[in-house]
Backbone of each chain as ProteinMPNN parsed JSONL, in Angstrom:
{"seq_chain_A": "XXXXXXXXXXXXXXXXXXXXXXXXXXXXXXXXXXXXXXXXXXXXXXXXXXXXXXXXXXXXXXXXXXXXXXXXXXXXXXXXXXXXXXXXXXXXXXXXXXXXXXXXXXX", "coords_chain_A": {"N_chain_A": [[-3.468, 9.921, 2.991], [-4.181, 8.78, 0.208], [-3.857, 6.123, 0.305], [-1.513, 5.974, 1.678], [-2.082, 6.463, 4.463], [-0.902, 4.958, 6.723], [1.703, 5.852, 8.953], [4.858, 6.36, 7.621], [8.532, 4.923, 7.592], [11.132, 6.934, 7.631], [14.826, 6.104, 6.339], [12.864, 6.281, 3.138], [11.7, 5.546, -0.083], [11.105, 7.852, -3.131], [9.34, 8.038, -6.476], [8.957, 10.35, -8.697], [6.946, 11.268, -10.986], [6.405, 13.022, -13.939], [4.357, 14.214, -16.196], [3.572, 14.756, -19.534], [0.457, 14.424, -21.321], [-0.381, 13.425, -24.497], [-3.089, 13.799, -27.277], [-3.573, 11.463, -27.939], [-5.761, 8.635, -26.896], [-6.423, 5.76, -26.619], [-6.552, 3.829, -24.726], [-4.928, 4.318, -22.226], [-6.531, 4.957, -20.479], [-7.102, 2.645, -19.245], [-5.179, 1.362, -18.92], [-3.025, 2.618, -17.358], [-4.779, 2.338, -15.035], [-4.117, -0.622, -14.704], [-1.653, -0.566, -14.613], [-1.375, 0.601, -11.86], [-2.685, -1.132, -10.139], [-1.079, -3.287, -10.725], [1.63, -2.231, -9.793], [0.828, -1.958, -7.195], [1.489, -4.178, -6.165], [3.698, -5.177, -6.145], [6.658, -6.423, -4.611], [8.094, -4.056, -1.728], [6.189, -2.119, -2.304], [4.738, 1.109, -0.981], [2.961, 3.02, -1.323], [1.211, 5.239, -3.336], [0.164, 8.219, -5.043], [-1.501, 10.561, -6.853], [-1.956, 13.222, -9.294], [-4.448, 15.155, -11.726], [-3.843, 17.978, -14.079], [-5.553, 19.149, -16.573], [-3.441, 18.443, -19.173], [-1.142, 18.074, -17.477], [0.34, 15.85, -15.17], [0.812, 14.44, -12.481], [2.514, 11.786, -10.751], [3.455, 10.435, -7.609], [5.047, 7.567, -6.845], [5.703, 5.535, -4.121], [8.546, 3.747, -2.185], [10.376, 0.658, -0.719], [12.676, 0.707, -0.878], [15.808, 1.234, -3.467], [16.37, -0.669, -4.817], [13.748, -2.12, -4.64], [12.678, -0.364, -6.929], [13.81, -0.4, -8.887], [13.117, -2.851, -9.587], [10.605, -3.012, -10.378], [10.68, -1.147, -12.268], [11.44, -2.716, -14.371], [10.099, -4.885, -14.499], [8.08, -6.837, -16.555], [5.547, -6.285, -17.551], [5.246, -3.964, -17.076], [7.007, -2.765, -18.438], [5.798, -3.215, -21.032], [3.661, -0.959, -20.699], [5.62, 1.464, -20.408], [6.718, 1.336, -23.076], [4.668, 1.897, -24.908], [3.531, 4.659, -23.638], [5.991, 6.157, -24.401], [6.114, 6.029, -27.176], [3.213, 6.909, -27.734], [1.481, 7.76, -25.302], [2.518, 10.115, -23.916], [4.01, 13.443, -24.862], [5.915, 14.263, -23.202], [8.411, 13.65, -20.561], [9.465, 12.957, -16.835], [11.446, 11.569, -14.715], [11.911, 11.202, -11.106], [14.013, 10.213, -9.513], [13.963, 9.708, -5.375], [14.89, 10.127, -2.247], [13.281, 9.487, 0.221], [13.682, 12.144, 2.7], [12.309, 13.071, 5.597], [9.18, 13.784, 6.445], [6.51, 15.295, 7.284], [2.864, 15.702, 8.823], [-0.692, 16.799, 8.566], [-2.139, 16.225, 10.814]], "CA_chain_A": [[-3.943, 10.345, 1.679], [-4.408, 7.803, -1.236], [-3.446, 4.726, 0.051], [-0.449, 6.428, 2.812], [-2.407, 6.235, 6.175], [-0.109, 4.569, 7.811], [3.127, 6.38, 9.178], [5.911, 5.358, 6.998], [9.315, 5.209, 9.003], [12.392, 7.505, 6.673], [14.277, 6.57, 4.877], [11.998, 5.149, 2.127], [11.779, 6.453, -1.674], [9.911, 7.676, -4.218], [9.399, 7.949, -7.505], [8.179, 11.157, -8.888], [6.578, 10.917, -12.443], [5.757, 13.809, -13.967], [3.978, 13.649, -17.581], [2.774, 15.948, -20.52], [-0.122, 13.491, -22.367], [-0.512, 13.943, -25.961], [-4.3, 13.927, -26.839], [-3.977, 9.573, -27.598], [-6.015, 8.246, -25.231], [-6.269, 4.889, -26.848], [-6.323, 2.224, -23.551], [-4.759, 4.896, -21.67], [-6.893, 4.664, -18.653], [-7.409, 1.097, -18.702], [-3.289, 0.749, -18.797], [-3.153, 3.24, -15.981], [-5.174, 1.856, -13.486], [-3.761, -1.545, -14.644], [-0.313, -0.059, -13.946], [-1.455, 0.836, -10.166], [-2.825, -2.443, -10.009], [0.412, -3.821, -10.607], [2.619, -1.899, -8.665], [0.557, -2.413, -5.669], [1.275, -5.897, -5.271], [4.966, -5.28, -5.882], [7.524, -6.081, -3.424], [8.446, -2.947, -1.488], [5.674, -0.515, -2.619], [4.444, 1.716, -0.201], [1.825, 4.038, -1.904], [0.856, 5.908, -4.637], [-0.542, 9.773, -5.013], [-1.624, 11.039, -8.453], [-3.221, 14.371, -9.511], [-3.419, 15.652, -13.409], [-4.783, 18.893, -14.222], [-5.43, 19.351, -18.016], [-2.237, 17.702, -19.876], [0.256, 17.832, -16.947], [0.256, 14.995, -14.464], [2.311, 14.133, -11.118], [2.249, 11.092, -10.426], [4.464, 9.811, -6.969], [4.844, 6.31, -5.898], [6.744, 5.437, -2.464], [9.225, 2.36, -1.744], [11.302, 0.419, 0.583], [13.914, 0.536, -1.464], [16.026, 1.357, -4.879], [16.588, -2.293, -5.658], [12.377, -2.515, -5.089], [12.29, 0.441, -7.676], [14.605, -1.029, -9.907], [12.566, -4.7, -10.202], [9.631, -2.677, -10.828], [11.164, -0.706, -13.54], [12.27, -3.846, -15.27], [8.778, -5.86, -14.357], [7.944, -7.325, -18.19], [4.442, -5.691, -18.337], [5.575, -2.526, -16.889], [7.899, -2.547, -19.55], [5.444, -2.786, -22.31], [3.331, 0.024, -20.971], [6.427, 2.44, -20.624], [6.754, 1.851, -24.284], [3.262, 2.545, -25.126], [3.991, 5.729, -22.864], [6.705, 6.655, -25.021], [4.741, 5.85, -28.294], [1.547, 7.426, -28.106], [0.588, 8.792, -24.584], [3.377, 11.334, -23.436], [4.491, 14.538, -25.606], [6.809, 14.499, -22.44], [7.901, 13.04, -18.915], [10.313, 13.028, -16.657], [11.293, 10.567, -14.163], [12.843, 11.523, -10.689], [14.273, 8.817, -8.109], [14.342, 10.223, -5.027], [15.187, 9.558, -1.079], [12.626, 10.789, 1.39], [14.531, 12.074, 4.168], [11.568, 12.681, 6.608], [7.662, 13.83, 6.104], [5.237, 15.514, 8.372], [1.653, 16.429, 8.214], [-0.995, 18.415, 8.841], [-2.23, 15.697, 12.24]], "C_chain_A": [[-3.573, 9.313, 0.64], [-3.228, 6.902, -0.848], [-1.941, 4.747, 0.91], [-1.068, 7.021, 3.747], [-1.765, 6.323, 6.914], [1.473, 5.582, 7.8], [4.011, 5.722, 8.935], [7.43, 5.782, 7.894], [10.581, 5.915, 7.6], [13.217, 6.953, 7.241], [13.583, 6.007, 4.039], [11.908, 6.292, 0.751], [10.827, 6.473, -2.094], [10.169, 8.01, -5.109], [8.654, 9.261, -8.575], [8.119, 11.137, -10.964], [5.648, 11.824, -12.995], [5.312, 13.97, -16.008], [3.028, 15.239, -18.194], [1.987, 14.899, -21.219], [-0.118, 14.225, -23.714], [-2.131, 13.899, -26.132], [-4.832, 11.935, -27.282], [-4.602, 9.123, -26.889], [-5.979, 6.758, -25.687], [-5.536, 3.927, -26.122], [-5.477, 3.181, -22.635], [-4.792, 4.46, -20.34], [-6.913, 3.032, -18.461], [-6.052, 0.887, -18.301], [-2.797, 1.382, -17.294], [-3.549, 2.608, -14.823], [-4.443, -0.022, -13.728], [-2.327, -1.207, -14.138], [-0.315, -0.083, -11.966], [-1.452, -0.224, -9.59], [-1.396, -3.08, -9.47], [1.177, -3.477, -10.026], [2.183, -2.081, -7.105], [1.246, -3.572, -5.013], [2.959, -6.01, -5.695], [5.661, -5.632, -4.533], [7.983, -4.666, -3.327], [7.758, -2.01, -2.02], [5.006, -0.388, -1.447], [3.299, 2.733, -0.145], [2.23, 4.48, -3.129], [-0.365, 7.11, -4.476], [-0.49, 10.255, -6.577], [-2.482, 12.22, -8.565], [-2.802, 14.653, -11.302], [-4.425, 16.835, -13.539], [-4.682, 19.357, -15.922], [-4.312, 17.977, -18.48], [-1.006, 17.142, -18.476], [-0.58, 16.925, -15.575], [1.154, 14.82, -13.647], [1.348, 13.126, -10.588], [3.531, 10.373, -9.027], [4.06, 8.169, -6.362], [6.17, 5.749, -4.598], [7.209, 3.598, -2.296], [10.214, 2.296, -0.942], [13.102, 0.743, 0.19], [15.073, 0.925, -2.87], [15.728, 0.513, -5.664], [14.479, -2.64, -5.616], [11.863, -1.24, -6.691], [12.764, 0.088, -9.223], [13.696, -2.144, -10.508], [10.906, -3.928, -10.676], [9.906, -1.617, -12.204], [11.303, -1.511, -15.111], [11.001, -4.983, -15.365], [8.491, -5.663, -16.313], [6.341, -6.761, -18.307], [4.55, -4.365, -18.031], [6.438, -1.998, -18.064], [7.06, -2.182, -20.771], [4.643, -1.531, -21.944], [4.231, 1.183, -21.117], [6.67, 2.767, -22.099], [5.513, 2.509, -24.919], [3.13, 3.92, -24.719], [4.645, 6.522, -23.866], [6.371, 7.122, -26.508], [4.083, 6.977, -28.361], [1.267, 8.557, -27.068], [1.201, 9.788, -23.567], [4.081, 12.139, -24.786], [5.861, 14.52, -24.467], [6.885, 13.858, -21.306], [9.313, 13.44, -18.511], [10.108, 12.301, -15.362], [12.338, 11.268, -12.739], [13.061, 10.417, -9.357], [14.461, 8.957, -7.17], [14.55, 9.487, -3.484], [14.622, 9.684, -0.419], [13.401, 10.933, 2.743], [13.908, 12.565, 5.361], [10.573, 13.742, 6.096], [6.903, 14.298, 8.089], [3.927, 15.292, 7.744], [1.062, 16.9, 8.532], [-1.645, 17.626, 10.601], [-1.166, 15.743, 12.936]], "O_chain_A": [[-2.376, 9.201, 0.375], [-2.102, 6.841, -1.341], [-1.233, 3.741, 0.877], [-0.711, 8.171, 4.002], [-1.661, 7.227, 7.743], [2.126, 5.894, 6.805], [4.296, 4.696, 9.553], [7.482, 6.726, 8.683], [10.768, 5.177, 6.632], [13.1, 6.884, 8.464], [13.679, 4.792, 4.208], [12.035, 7.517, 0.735], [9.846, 5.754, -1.907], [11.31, 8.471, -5.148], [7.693, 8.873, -9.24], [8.991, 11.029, -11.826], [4.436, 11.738, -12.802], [6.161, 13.777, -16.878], [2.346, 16.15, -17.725], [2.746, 14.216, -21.906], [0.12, 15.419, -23.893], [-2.677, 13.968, -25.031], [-5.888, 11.346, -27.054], [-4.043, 9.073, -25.794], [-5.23, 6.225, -24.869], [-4.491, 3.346, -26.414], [-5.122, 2.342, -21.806], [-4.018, 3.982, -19.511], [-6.698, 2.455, -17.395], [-5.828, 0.203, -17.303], [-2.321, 0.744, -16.355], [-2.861, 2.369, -13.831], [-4.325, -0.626, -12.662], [-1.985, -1.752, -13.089], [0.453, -0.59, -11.148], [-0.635, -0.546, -8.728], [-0.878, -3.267, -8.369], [1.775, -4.383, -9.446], [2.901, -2.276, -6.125], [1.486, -3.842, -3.836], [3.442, -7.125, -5.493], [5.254, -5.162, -3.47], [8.254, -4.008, -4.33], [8.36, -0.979, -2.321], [4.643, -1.376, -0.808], [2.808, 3.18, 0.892], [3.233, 4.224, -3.795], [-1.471, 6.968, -3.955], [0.514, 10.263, -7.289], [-3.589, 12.268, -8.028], [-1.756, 14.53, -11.939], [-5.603, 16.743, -13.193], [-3.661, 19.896, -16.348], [-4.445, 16.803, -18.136], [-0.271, 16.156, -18.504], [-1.689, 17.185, -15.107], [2.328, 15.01, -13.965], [0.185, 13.21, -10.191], [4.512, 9.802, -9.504], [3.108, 7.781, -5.686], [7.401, 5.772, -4.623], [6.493, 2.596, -2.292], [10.867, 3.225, -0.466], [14.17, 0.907, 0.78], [14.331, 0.316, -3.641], [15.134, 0.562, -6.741], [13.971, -3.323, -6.505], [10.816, -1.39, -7.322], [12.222, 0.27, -10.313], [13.559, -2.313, -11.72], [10.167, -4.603, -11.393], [9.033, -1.529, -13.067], [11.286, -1.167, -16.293], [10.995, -5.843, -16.246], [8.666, -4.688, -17.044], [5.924, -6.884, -19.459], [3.934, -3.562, -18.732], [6.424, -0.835, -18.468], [7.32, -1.209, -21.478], [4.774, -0.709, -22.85], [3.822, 2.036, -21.904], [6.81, 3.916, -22.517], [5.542, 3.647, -25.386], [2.502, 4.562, -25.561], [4.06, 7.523, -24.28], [6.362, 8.282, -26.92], [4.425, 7.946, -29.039], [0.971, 9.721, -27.337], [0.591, 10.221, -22.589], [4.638, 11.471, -25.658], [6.931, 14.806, -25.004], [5.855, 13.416, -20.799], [10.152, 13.985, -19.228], [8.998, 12.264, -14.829], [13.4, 11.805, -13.056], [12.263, 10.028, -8.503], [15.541, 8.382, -7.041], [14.381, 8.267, -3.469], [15.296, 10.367, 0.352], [13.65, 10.078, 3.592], [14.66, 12.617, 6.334], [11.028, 14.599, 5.339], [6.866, 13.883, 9.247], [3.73, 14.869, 6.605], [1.532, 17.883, 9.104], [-1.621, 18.39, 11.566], [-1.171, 15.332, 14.097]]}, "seq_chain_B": "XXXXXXXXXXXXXXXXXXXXXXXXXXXXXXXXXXXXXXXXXXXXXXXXXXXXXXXXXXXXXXXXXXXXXXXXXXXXXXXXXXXXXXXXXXXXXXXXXXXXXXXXXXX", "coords_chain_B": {"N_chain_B": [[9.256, 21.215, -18.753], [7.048, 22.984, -17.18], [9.112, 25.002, -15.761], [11.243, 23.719, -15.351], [13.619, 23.054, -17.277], [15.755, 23.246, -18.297], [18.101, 20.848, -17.765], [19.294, 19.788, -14.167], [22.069, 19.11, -11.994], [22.57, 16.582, -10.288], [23.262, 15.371, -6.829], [20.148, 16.969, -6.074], [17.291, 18.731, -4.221], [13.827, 17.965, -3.518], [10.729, 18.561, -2.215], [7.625, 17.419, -2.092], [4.936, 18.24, -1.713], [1.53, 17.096, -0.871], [-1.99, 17.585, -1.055], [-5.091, 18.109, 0.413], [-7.521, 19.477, 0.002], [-10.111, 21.792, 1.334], [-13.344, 22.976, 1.298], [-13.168, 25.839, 0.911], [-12.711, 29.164, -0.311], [-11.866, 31.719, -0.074], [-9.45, 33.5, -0.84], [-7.14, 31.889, -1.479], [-6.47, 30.874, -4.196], [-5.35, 33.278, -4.85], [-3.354, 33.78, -3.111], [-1.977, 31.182, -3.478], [-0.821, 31.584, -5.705], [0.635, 33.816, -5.14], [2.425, 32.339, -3.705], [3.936, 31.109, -5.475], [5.4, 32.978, -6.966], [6.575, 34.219, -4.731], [8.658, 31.962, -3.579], [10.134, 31.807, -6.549], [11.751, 33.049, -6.625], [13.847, 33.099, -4.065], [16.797, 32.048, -2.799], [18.355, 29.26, -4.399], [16.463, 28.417, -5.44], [15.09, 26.092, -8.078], [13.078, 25.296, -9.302], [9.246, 24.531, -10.281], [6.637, 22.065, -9.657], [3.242, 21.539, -10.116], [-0.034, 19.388, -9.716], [-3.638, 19.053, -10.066], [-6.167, 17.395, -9.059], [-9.401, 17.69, -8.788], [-9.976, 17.455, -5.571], [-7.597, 16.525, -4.409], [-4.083, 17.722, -4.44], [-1.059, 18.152, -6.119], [1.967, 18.95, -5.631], [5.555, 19.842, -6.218], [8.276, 21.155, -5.646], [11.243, 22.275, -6.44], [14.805, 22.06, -5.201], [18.145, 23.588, -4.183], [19.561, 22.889, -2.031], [18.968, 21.601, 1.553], [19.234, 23.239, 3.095], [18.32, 25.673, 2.022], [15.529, 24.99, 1.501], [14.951, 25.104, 4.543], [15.118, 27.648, 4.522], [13.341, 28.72, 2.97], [10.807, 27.27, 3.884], [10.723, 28.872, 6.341], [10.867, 31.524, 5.782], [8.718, 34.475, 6.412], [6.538, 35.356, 4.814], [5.334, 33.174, 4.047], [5.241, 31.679, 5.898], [2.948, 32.865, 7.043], [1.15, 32.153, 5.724], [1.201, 29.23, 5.409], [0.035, 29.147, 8.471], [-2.584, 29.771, 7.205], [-3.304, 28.124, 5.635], [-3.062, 25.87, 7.246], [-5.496, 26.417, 9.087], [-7.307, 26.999, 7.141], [-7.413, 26.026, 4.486], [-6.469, 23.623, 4.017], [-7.692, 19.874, 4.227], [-6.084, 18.426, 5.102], [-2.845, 17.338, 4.535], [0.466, 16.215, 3.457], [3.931, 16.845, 3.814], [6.78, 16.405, 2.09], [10.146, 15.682, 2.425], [13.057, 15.113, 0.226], [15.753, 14.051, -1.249], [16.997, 14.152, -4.133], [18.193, 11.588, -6.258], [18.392, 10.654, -8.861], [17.484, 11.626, -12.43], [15.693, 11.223, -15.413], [14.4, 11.951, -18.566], [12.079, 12.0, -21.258], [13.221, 12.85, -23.416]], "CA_chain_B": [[7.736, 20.826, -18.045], [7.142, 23.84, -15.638], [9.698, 25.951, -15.34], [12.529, 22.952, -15.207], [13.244, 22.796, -18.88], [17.281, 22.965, -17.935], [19.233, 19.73, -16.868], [19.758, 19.785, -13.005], [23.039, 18.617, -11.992], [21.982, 15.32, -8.688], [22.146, 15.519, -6.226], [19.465, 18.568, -5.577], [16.481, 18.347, -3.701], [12.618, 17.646, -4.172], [9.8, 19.13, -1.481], [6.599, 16.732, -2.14], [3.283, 18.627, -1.051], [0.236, 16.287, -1.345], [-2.935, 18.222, -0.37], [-6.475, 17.372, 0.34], [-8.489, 21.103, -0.106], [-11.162, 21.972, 1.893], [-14.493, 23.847, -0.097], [-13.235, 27.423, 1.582], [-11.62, 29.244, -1.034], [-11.518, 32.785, 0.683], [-8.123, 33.837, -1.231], [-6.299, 30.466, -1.593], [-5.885, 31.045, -5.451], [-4.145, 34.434, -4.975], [-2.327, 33.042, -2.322], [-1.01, 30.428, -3.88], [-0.004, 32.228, -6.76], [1.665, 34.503, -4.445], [3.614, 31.686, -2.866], [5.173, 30.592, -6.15], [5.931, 33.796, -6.932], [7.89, 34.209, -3.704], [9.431, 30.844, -3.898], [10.893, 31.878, -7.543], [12.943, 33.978, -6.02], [14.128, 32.876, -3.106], [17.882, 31.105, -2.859], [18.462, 27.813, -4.503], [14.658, 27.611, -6.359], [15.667, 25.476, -9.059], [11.292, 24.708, -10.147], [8.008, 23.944, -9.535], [5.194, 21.588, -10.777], [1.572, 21.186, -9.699], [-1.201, 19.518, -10.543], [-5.068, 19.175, -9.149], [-7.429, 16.396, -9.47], [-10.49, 17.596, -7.473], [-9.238, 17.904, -3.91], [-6.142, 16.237, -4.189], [-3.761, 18.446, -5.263], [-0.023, 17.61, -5.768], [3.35, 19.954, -5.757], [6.544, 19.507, -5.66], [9.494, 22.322, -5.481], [12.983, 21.748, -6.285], [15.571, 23.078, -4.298], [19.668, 23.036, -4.848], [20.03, 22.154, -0.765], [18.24, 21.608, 2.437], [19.545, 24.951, 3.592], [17.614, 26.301, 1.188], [14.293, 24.277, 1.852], [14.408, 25.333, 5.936], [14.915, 29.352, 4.714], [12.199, 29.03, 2.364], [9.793, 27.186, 5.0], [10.86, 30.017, 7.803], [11.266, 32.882, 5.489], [7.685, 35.452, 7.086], [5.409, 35.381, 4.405], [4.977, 31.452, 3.995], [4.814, 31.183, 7.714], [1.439, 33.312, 7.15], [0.297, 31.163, 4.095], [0.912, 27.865, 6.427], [-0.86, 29.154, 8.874], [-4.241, 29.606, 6.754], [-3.12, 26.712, 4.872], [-3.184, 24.455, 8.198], [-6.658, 26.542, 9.765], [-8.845, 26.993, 6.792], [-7.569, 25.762, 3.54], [-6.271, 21.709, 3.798], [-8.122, 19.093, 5.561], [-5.02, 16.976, 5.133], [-1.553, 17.436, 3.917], [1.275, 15.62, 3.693], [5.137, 17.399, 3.036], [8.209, 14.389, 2.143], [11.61, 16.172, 1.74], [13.496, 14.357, -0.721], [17.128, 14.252, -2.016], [16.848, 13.667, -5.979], [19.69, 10.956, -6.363], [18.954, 10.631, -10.164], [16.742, 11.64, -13.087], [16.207, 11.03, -16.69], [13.276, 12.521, -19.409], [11.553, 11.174, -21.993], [14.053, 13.055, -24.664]], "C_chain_B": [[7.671, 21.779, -16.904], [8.325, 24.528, -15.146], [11.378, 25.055, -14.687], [13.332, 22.723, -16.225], [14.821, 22.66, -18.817], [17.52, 21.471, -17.123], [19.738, 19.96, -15.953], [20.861, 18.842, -12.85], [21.913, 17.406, -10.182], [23.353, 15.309, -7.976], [21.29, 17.016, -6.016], [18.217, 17.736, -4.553], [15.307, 18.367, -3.935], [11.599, 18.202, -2.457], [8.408, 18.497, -2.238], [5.45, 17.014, -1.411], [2.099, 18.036, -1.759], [-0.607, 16.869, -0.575], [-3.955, 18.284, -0.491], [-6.975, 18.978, 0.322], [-9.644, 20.795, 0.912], [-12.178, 22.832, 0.897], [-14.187, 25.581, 0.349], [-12.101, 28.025, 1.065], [-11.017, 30.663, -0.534], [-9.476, 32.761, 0.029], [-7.037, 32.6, -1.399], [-5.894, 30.578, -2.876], [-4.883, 31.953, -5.598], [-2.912, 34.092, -4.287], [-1.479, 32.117, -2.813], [-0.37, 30.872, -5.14], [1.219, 32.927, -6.165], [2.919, 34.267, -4.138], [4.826, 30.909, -3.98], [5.698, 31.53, -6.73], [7.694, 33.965, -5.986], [9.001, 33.064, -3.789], [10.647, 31.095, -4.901], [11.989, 32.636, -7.075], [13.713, 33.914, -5.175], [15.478, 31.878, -3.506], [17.829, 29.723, -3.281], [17.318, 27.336, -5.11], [15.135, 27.299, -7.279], [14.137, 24.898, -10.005], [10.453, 24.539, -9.351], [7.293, 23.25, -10.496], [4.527, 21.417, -9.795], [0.658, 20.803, -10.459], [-2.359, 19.008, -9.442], [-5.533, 18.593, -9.2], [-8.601, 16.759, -8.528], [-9.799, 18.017, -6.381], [-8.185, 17.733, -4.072], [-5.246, 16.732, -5.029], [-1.945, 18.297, -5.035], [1.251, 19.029, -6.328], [4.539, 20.009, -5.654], [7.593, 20.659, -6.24], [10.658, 21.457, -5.275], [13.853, 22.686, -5.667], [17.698, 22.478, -4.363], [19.774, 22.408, -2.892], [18.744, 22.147, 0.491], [18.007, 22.418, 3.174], [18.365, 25.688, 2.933], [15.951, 26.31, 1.328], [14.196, 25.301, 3.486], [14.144, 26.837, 5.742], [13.723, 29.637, 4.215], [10.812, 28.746, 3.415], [9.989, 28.141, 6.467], [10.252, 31.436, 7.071], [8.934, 33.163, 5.853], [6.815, 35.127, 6.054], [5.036, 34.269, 4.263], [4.68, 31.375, 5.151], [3.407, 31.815, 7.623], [0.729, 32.549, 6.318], [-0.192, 30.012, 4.952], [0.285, 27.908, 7.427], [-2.276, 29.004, 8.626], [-4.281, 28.278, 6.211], [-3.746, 25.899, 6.008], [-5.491, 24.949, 8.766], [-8.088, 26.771, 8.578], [-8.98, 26.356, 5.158], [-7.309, 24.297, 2.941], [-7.073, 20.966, 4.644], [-7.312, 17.873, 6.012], [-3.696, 17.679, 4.414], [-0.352, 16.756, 4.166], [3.063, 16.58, 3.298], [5.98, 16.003, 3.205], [9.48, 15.685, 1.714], [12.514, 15.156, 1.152], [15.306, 14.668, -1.115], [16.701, 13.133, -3.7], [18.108, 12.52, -5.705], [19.229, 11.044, -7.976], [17.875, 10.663, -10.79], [16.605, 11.698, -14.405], [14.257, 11.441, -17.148], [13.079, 11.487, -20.502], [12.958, 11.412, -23.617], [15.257, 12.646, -24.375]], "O_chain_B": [[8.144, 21.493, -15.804], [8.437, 24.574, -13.921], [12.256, 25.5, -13.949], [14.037, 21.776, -15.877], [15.173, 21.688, -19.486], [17.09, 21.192, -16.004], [20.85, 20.443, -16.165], [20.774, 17.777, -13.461], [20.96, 17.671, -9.45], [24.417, 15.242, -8.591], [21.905, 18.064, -5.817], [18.209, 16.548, -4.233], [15.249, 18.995, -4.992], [12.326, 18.014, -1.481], [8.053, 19.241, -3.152], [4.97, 16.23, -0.592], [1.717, 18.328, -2.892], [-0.326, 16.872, 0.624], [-4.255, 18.566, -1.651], [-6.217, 19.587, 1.078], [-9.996, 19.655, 1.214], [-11.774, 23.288, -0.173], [-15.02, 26.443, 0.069], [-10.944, 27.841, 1.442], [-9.796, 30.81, -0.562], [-8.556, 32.093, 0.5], [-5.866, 32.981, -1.38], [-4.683, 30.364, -2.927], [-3.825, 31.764, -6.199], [-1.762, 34.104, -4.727], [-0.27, 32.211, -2.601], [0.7, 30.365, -5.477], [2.398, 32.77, -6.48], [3.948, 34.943, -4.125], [5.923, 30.407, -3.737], [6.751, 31.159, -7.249], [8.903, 33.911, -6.208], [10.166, 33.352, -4.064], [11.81, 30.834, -4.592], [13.155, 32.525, -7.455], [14.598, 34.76, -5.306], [15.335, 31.026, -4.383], [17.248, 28.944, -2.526], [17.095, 26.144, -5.323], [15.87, 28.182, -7.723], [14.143, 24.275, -11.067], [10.542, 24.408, -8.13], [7.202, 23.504, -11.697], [4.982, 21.168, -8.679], [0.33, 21.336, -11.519], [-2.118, 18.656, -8.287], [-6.225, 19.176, -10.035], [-8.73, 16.099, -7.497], [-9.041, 18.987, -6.41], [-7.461, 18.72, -3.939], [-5.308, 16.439, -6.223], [-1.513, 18.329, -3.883], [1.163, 19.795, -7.288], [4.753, 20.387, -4.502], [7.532, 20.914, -7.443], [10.986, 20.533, -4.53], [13.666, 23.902, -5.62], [18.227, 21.378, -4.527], [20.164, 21.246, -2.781], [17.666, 22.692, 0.254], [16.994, 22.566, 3.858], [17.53, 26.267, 3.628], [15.243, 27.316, 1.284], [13.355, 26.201, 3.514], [13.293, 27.418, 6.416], [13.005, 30.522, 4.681], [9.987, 29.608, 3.717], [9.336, 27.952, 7.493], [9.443, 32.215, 7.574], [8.076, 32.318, 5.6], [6.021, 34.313, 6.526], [3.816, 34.334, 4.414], [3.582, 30.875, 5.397], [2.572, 31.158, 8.245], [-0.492, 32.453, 6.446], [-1.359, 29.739, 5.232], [-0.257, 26.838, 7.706], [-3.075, 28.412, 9.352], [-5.203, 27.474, 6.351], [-4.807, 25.302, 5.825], [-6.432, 24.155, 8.781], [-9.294, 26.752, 8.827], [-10.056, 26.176, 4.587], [-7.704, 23.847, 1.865], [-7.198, 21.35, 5.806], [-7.521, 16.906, 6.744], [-3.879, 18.672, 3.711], [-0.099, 16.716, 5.37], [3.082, 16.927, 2.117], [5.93, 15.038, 3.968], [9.46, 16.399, 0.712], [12.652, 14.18, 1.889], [15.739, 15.819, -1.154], [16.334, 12.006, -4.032], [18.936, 12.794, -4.836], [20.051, 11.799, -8.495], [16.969, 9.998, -10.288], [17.538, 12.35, -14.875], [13.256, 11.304, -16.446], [13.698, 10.433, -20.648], [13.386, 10.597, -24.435], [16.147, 12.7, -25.223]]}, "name": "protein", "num_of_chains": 2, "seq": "XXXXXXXXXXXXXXXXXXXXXXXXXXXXXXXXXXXXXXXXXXXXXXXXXXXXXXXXXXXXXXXXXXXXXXXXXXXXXXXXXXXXXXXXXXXXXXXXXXXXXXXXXXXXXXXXXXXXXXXXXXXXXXXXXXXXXXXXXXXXXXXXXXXXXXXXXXXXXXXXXXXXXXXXXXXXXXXXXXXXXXXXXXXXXXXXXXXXXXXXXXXXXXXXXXXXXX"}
């Protein structure tokens, strides 16, 4: 599902990103999918799953590592959209760092 | 955001359901209402969020331990949910069990 095919081996992390928008949309989506963009081609990403229904959004992305979660935290254009984020296009968020400690599914 | 609105002490835990729908809704709304119902109640529920984009529909349940996670996925009436779940209502699903190590909000 979106871009996690392949059987990932635990442990590996993710990043759960869960958002209230405000009604700003101003470059929004363009920053968004430029965001995905960008984290794709990170070291250590692994996927990315997003759903938003109305205002509230969950967004998870999956890595090898903390230290790959960390350099993508700190990446200099990731940086300016988080502020922009903060700014304009979240009333709310919340950020959770987590461990996966093993995954089925429905094959 | 959803029924988390309190500061969780880390570590707790995170339950990551990513789920592709099928078009066969035959009770799936009540049902799933049902199941966060039950959930709320159940030992150690510490939240829930969801959201929907079209098919892909994302969820994730917090939980204070892993204990907690295996009673909730055993406890009788979920075991009937996951059954329809697997034969008539996902055409895909993924679960990730998670340990939170650390999380921070926008405030």
């Amino acid at each position: 599902m979106n871009g996690n095919k392949k059987k990932l081996q635990t442990p590996y992390y993710a990043v759960i990103f869960t958002s209230q928008r405000t009604k700003a949309d101003n470059g929004y989506e363009k920053m968004s999918q430029a965001m995905v963009d960008l984290a794709s081609n990170q070291q250590g990403f692994l996927g990315i799953e997003s759903a938003r229904d109305n205002d509230l959004g969950i967004t998870v992305s999956f890595w090898e590592s903390l230290e790959d979660i960390k350099k993508w935290k700190e990446n200099s254009a990731h940086q300016v959209a988080q502020e922009k984020g903060k700014e304009e296009w979240y009333s709310d968020y919340k950020v959770r760092v987590c461990k996966v400690e093993r995954d089925y599914s429905l094959e």
